[in-house]
C-alpha positions as CSV (number, residue, x, y, z in Angstrom):
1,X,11.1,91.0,140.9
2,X,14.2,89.0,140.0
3,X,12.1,86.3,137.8
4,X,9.9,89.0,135.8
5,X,12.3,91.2,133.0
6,X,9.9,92.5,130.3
7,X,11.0,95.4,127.2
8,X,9.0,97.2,124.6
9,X,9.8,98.1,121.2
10,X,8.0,100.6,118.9
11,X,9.0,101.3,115.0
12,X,8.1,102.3,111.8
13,X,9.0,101.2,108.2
14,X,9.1,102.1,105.0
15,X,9.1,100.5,101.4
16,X,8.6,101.6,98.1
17,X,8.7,99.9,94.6
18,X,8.9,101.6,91.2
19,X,7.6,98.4,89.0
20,X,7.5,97.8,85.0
21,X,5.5,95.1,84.0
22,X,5.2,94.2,80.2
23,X,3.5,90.9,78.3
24,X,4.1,90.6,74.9
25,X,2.4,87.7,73.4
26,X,1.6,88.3,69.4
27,X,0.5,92.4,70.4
28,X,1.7,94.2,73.8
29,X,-1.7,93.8,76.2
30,X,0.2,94.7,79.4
31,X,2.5,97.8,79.9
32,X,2.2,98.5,83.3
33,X,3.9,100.9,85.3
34,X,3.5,100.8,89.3
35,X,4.6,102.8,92.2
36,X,3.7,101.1,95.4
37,X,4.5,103.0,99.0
38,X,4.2,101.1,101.6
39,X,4.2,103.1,105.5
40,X,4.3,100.4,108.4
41,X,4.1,100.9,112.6
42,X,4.8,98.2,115.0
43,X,4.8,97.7,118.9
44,X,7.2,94.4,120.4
45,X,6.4,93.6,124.0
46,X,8.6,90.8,125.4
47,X,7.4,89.4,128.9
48,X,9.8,86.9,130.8
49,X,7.3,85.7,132.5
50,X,9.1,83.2,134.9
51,X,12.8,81.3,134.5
52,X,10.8,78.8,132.5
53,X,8.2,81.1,130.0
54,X,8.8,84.1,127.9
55,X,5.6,85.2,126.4
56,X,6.1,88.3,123.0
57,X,3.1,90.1,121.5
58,X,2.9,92.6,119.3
59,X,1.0,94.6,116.7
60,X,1.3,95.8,113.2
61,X,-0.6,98.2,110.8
62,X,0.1,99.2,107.4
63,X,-1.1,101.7,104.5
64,X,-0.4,101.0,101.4
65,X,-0.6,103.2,98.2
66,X,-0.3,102.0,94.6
67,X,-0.3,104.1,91.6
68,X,-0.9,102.3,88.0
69,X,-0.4,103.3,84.3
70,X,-1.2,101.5,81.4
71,X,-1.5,103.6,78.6
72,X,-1.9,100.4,76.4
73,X,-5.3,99.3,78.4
74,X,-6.1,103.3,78.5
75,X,-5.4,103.0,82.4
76,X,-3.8,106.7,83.2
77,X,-3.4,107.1,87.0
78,X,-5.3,104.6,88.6
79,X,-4.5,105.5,92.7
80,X,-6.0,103.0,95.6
81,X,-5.3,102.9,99.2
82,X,-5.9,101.1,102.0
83,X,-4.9,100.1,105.9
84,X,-4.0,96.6,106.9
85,X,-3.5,95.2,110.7
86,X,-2.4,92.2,112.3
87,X,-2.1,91.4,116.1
88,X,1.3,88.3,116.8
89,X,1.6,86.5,120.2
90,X,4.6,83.5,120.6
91,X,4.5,81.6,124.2
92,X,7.5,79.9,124.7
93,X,7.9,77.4,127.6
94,X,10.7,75.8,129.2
95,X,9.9,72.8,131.8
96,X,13.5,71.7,131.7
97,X,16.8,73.0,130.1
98,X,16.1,70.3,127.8
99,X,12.6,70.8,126.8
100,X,11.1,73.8,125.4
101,X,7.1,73.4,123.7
102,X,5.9,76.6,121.6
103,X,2.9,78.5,120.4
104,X,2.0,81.3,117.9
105,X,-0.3,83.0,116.5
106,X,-0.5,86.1,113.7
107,X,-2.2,88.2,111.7
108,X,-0.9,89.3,108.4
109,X,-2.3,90.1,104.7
110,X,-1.5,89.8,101.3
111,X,-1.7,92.7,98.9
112,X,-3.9,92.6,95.8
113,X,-2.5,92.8,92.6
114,X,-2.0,96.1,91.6
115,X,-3.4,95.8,88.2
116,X,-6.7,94.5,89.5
117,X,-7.3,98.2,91.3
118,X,-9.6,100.7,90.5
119,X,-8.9,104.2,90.7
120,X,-10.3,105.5,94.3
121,X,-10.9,101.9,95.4
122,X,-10.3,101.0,99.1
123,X,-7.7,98.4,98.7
124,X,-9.7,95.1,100.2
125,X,-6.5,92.6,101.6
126,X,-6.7,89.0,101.9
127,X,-6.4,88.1,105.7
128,X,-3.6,85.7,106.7
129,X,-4.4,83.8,110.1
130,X,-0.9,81.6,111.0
131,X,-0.9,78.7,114.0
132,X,2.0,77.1,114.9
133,X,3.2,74.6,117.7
134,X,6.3,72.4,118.5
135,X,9.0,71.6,121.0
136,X,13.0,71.6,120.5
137,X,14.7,69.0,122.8
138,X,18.3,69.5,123.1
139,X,20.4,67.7,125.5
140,X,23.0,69.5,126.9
141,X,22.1,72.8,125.4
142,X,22.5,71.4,122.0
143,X,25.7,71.1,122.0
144,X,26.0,67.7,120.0
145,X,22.7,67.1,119.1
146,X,19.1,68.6,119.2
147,X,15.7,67.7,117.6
148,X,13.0,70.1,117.0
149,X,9.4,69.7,115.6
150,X,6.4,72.0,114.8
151,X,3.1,72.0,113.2
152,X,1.9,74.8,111.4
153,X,-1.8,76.0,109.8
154,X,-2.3,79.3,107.9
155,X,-6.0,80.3,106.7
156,X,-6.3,83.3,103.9
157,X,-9.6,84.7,103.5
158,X,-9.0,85.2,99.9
159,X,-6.4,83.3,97.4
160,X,-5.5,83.8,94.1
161,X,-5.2,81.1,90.9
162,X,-3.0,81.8,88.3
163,X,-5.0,81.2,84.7
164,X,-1.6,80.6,82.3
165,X,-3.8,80.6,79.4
166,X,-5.1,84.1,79.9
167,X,-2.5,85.5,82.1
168,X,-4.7,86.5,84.8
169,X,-5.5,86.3,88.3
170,X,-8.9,84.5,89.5
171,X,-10.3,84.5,92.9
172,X,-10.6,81.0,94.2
173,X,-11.7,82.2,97.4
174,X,-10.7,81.0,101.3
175,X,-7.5,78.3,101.5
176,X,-5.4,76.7,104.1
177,X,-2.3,74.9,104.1
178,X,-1.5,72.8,107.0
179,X,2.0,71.3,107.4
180,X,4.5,69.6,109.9
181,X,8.4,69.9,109.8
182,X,11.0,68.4,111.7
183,X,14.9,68.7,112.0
184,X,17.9,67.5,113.6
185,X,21.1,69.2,113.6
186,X,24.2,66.8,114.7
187,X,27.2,68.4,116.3
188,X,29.7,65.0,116.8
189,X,32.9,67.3,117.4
């Protein structure tokens, strides 16, 4: 079908950190050592659909692995693990070479702090829900001029408060930020 091109992608990541923490206020309380692996498969699927709409999805999943030392706090080997997963879908529409209106959604986490694990504990991630919509006009294929504009909303199940006094994390439980941007980029020559 001469309208309808689609590919797939699969992959696989890698990351791993090798972290020294210290805090030193009148007597060392933190001397932390952590080793974090992080072991990541995704799938891409890009659908164009029609001339005028290209729709992408995809999937994600993750296991993490932190290992912490603290031989200050008496922590020797503290080892957690734990699988996180997150479906993504974009719709992008075209009525007009001028015009195109988008929407998206995801799935992501955030990853605890290390030194709030317990050794054996099934790492427990905050969930990070993202919406976002907008349009991009640009005359002429943007060539001197194009305006684009989006709203946004992200929901975690779980957020974090710094406490500066103590130096700790505190679970404030679920957040959102909304937000709206805008831009114009000029091109007058």
């Amino acid at each position: 079908i001469p309208w309808f091109k689609g590919n797939i992608a699969f992959g696989t990541s890698m990351r791993m950190n090798w972290i020294e923490q210290s805090v030193n206020l009148q007597t060392p309380q933190v001397n932390t050592n952590i080793h974090a692996i992080d072991l990541g498969v995704y799938t891409d699927l890009n659908l164009h659909l029609t001339s005028y709409a290209q729709l992408r999805g995809g999937m994600r999943a993750d296991v993490l692995h932190y290992d912490v030392t603290n031989p200050i706090q008496n922590i020797q080997g503290t080892s957690a693990v734990g699988v996180a997963y997150g479906p993504r879908a974009s719709l992008e529409i075209k009525p007009m070479n001028e015009l195109t209106l988008m929407a998206s959604y995801g799935e992501g986490y955030r990853s605890p702090h290390a030194r709030q694990l317990t050794d054996g504990q099934n790492i427990t991630f905050t969930k990070v829900r993202s919406y976002e919509g907008g349009f991009k006009i640009a005359p002429h294929g943007g060539k001197h001029i194009a305006f684009s504009s989006a709203a946004f909303a992200t929901m975690l199940s779980q957020d974090l408060l710094f406490d500066p006094e103590e130096g700790t994390l505190e679970s404030i439980g679920p957040t959102r930020r909304i937000g709206f941007v805008s831009s114009v980029t000029a091109k007058p020559w």
